[in-house]
N, C-alpha and C positions, 0 to 999 in steps of 0.2 A: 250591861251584860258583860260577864267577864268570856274573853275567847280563849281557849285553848290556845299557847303558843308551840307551834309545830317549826321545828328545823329542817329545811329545805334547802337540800345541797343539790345544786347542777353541777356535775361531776365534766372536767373537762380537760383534755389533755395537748396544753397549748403547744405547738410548733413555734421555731423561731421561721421566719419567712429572710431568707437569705442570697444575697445576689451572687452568684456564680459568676458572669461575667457579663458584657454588653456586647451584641453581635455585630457582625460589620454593617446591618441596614440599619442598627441604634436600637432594636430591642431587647429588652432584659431575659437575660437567662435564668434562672433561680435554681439552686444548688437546695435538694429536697423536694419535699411535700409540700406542694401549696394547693389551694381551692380549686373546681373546675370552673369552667367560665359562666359567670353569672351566678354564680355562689354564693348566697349569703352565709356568712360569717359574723362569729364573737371576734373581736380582734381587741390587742390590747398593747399597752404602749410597760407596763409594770402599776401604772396609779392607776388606772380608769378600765372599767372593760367599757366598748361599746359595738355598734353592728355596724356591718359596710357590706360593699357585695364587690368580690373578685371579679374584674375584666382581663379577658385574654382572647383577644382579638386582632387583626392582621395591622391596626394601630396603636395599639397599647396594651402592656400586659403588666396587672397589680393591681392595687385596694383603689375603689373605683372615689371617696372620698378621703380617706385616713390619709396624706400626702407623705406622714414620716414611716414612711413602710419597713426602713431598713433598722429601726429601734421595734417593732411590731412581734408581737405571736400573733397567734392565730388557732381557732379549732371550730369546728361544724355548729350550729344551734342543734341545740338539743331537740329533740325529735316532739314532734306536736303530739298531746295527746290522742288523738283519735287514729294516728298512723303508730304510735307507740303500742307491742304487742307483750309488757311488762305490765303484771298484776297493779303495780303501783302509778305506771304510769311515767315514771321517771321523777316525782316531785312535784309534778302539776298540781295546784288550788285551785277548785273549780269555785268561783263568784258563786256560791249562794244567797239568795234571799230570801227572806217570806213578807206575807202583807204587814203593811201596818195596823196594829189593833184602833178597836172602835177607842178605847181605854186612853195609848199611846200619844191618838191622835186627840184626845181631850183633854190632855198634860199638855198640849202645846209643841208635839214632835208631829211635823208637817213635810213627814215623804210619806212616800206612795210605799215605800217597802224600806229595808232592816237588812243591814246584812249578817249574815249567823255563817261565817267563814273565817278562819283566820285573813289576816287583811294586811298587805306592807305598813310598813311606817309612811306619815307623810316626808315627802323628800326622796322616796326612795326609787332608784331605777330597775325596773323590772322586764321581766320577758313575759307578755302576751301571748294566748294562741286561741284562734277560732276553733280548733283541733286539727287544723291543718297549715295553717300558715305561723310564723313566730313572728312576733314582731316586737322593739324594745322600745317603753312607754316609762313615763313618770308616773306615780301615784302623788296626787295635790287636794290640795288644804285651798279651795274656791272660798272667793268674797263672802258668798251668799251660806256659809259655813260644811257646804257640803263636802264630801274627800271625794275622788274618783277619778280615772284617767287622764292625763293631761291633754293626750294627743289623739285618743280612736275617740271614734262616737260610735260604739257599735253595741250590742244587747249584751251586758252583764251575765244574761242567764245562759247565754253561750260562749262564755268566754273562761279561762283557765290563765293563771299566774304562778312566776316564780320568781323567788329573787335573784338578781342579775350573778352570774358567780364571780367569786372571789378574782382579784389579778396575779400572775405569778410572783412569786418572791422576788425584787431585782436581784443581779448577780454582784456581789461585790460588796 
């Protein structure tokens, strides 16, 4: 079945995360905009986007695993669909499926269901949402030949994807 391919842009407007100076009890001060405490975040180095969650706490303040913070942007996950109050939703894929025919399954295609949505490539890093949570996931190419999430086990028919967005231009 051929799928519709649909371009899906998460629009995002990266900050550089920047240190201003170090206080005298040895915590960082950051000169701008950075996350609130316990914030997940897109962050990104210029090659790679990925997700981390901002700490700013009375021991440590900055990207709670990214360690090279001070090469980093940084911008919000885009907003889940079911909190997102935009007709489109922001680029959300919602996992469609339908059953498998009596037909399908007598050619020797052996799942329970099909899916009839645009689908990532395999390889690709993506952003998940239950419609309320975002979380970033691989799409994979399984032994047993089937594709689907690397890292959630959670229900398909509640779940929404997009692809990971672009990194900024390096400068220079």
């Amino acid at each position: 079945m051929d799928q519709k391919q649909v371009e899906v842009i998460c629009v995002v407007e990266w900050k550089k995360i920047k240190l201003k100076e170090i206080s005298k009890d040895g915590r960082y001060i950051w000169d701008g905009e950075v996350p609130q405490d316990k914030e997940e975040v897109l962050v990104t180095n210029g090659d790679i986007v990925d997700t981390d969650v901002w700490i700013d706490d009375n021991d440590y303040s900055g990207l709670e695993y990214y360690s090279d913070w001070n090469q980093a942007n940084w911008d919000q996950l885009p907003l889940s669909p079911k909190s997102d109050t935009s007709s489109d939703a922001s680029g959300w894929i919602n996992f469609q499926t339908r059953p498998t025919t009596q037909e399908e399954k007598g050619s020797g295609l052996d799942y329970p269901s099909i899916y009839v949505c645009n689908l990532p490539d395999v390889g690709d890093d993506i952003l998940i949402s239950d419609g309320y949570v975002v979380k970033k996931d691989l799409w994979a190419d399984f032994e047993d030949g089937t594709v689907g999430l690397y890292y959630a086990n959670v229900d398909y028919q509640e779940l929404w994807w997009m692809p990971m967005p672009k990194a900024p231009k390096k400068e220079g």
